[in-house]
C-alpha positions in Angstrom: -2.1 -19.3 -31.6 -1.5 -17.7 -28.0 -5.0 -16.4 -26.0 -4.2 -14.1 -23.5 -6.6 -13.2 -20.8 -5.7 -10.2 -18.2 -8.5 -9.5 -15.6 -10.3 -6.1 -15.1 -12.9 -4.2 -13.7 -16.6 -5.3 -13.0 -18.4 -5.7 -15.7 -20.4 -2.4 -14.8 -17.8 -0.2 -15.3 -16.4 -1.7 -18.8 -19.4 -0.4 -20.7 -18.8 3.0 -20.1 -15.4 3.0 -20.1 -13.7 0.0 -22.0 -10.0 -1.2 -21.0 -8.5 -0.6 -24.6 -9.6 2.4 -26.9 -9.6 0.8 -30.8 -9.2 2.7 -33.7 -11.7 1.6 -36.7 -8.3 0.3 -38.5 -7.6 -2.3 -35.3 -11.1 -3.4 -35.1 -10.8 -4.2 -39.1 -8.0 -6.2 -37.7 -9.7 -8.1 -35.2 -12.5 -8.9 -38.2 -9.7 -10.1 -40.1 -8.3 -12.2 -37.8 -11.8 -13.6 -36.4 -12.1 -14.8 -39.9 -8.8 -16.8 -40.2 -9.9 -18.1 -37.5 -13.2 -19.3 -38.6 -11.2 -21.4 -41.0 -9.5 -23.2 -38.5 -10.5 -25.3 -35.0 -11.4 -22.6 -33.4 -14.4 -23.8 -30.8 -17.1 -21.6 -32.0 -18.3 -20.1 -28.6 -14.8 -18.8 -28.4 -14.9 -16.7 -31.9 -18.4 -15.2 -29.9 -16.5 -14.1 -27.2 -14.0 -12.9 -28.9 -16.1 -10.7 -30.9 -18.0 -9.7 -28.1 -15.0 -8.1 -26.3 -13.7 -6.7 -29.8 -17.2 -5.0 -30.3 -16.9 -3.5 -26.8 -13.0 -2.5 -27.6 -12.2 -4.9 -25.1 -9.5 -6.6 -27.1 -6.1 -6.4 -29.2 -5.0 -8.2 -31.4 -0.9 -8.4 -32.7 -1.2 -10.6 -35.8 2.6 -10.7 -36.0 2.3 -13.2 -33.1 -1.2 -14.2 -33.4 -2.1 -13.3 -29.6 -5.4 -12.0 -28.4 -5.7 -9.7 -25.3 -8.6 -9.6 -23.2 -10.3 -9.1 -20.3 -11.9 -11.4 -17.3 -15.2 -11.4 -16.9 -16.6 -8.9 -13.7 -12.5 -10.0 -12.7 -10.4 -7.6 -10.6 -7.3 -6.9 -12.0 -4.3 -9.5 -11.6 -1.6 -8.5 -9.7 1.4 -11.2 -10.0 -0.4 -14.3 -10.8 1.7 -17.4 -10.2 1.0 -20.9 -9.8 -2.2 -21.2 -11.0 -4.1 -24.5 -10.9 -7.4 -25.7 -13.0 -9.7 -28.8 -12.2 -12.9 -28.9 -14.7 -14.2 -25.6 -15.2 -12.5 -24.0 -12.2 -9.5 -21.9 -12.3 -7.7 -20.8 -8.8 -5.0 -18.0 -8.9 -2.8 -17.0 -6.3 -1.8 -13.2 -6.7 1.5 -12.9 -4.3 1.4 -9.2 -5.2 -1.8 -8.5 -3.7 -2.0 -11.4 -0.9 -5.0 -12.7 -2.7 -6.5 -15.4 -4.3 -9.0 -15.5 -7.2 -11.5 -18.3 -8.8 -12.5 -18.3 -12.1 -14.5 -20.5 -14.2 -13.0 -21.6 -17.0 -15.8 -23.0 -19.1 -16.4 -22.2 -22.6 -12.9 -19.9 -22.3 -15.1 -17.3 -21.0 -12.8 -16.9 -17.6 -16.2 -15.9 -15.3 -15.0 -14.4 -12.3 -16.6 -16.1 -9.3 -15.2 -14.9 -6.1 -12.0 -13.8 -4.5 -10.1 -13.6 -1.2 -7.2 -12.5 1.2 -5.9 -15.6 2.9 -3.8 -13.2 5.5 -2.2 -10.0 5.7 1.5 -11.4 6.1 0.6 -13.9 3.0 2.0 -14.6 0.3 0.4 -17.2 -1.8 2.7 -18.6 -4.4 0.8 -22.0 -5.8 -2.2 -23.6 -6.0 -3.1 -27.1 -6.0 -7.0 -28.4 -7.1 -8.1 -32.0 -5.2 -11.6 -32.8 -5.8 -13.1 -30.5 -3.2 -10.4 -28.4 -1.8 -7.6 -26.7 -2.9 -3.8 -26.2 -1.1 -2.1 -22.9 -1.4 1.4 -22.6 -0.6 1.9 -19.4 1.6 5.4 -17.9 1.2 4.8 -14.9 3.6 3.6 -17.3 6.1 5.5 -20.9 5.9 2.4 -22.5 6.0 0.6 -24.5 4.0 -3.6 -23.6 3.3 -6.2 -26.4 2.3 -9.4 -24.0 1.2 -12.9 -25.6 0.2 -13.1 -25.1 -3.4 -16.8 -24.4 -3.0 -16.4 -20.6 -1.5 -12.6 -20.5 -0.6 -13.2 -21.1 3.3 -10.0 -21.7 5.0 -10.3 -25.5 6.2 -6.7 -26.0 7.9 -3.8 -25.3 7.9 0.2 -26.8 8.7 3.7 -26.6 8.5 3.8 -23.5 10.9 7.1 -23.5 12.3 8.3 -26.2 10.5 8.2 -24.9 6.8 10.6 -22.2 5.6 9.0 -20.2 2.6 7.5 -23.0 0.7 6.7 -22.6 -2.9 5.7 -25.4 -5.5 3.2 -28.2 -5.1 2.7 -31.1 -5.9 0.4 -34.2 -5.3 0.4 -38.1 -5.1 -2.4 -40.3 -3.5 -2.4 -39.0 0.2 1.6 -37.2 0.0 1.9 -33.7 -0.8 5.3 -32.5 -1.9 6.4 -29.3 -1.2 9.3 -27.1 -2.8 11.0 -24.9 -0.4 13.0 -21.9 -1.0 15.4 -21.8 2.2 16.2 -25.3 3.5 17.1 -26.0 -0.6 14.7 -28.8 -0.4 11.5 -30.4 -1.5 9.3 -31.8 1.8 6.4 -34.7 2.0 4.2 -34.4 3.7 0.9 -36.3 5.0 -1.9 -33.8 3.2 -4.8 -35.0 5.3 -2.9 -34.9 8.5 -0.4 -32.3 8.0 2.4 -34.2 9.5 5.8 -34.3 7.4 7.0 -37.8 6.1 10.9 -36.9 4.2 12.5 -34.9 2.8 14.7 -34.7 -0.6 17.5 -32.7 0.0 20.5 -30.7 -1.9 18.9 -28.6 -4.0 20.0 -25.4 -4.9 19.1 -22.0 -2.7 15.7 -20.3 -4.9 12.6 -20.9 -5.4 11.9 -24.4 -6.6 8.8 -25.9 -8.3 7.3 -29.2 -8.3 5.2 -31.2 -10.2 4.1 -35.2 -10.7 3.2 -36.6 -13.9 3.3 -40.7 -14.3 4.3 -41.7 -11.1 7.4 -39.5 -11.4 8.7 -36.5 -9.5 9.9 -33.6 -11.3 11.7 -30.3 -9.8 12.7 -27.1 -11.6 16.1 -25.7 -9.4 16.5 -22.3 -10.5 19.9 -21.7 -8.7 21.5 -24.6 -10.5 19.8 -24.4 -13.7 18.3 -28.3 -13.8 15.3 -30.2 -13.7 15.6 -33.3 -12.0 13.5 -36.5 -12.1 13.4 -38.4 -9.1 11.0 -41.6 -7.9 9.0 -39.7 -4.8 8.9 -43.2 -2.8 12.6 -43.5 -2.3 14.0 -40.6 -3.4 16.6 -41.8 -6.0 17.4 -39.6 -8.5 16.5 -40.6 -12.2 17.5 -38.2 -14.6 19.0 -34.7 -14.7 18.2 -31.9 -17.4 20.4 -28.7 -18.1 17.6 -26.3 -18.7 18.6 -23.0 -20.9 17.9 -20.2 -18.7 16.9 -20.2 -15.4 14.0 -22.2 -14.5 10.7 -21.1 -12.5 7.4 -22.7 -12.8 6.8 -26.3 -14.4 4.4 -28.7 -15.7 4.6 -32.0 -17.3 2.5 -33.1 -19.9 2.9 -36.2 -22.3 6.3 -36.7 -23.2 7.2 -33.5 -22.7 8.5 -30.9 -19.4 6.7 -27.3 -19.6 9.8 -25.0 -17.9 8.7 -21.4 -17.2 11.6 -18.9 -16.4 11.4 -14.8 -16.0 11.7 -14.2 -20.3 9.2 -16.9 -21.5 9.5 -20.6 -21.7 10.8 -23.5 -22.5 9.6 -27.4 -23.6 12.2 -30.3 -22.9 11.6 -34.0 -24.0 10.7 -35.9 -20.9 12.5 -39.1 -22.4 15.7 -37.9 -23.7 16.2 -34.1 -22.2 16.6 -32.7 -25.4 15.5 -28.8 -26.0 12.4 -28.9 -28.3 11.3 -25.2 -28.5 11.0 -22.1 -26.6 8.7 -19.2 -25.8 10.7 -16.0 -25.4 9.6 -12.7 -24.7 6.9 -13.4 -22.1 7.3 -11.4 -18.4 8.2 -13.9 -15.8 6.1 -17.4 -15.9 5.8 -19.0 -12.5 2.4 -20.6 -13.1 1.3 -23.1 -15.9 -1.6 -25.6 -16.3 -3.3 -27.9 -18.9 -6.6 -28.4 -19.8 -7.9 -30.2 -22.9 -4.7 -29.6 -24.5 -4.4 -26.0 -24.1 -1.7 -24.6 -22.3 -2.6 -21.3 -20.2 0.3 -19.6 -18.3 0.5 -17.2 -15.9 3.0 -14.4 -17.4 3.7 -13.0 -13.6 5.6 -9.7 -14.6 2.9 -8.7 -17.1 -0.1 -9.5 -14.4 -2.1 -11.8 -16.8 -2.6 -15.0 -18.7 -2.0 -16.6 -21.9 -3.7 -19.3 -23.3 -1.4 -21.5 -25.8 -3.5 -23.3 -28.5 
């Protein structure tokens, strides 16, 4: 089953004036569906949520593709969510429509709104990365790099200035932080608590290119050459090269298998062999994805919200 959560108003406003206007047949369909669910795994604080936003006609449900629509709590609405990133019960989301960034909590599913901020007005934040206490952003407008406190968002440093040239993807291993860059068709390391660069890997193709690290492993979606490639991030040998189906945005690795988001849905590879497993077409541009608990939740960029995959 696919979740999908869109931000919205305060909560003030949304009982007066709820997002979605349901007719008495839809709302029998959310009934229905609530109890199909009941029969299955569903966590049972999420069935209360969900019927709390169906009671308020804050939710649709399409039971042709099982997906639930609703609303973040007191969120503001998301405008081009990309790489999103989740540690415990906190969610950060760069918005590059709106030079913003948001933090959510993510317990329980219930997607709290907590606070949100404008890093700069020439920004661009394009991906998030949670360590411990502080979180990087990647700042496409800018070529910079952003370490915030996770705490209240405070800006804590920055780097790259003058050295970076629109970086986009992040990644992190022990004290190197790898950075996908849209011009110089690279990805950079870098020293995170120093901000000095280390290497490079270099000839990639020219677009925006992702990053992520998952056993020791360095993985990066090239979406001008249509691959993934594995390489080891100490030397810099390449490992293994994967012909992706369409053209490849936002990645995550999970288990045995490569998470490859593209602009109509996404796809899952076999991190062993390569092989295609399964896609996820019709989605709006997905830049952003992250696991937690074994639930997938992707940021669908075109369609400003998020979906969680069950």
């Amino acid at each position: 089953m696919i979740r999908s959560a869109s931000a919205s108003t305060p909560s003030s406003a949304l009982s007066s004036s709820p997002v979605f206007a349901m007719s008495s047949s839809e709302l029998r369909e959310v009934a229905k569906t609530l109890k199909e669910l009941e029969k299955g795994v569903m966590p049972p604080v999420l069935l209360q949520i969900i019927a709390e936003y169906a009671a308020r006609g804050e939710i649709v449900v399409k039971l042709e593709k099982k997906i639930l629509i609703a609303n973040g709590r007191n969120a503001l609405p998301l405008k081009d969510p990309r790489g999103i990133a989740i540690q415990d019960d906190i969610l950060v989301i760069p918005e590059c429509g709106v030079q913003r960034i948001q933090v959510w909590n993510h317990r329980d599913w219930s997607f709290q709104y907590i606070t949100q901020f404008e890093p700069a007005k020439q920004s661009a934040p394009m991906c998030a990365i949670i360590d411990k206490d502080e979180f990087y952003v990647s700042d496409f407008g800018q070529a910079i790099i952003g370490v915030f406190q996770l705490s209240d968002g405070k800006l804590k440093r920055t780097f790259g200035k003058h050295q970076l040239q629109c970086p986009c993807g992040l990644a992190i291993l022990n004290d190197e932080l790898f950075i996908g860059e849209h011009v110089p068709h690279r990805v950079s390391i870098w020293n995170r608590h120093s901000g000095s660069p280390i290497r490079d890997i270099t000839g990639l193709g020219f677009n925006h290119i992702y990053v992520a690290i998952y056993d020791k492993q360095l993985f990066i979606s090239d979406s001008a050459l249509n691959k993934i490639f594995i390489y080891n991030p100490k030397d810099g040998e390449r490992l293994k090269t994967i012909e992706t189906k369409q053209l490849p945005t936002g990645i995550l690795v999970h288990g045995d298998e490569i998470f490859n988001g593209s602009n109509s849905g996404f796809d899952v590879y076999s991190r062993i062999t390569g092989e295609h497993l399964r896609s996820f077409p019709e989605l709006e541009g997905v830049y952003g994805m992250c696991m937690r608990f074994e639930q997938l939740l992707v940021a669908e960029s075109h369609a400003n919200q998020l979906l969680l995959f069950d």
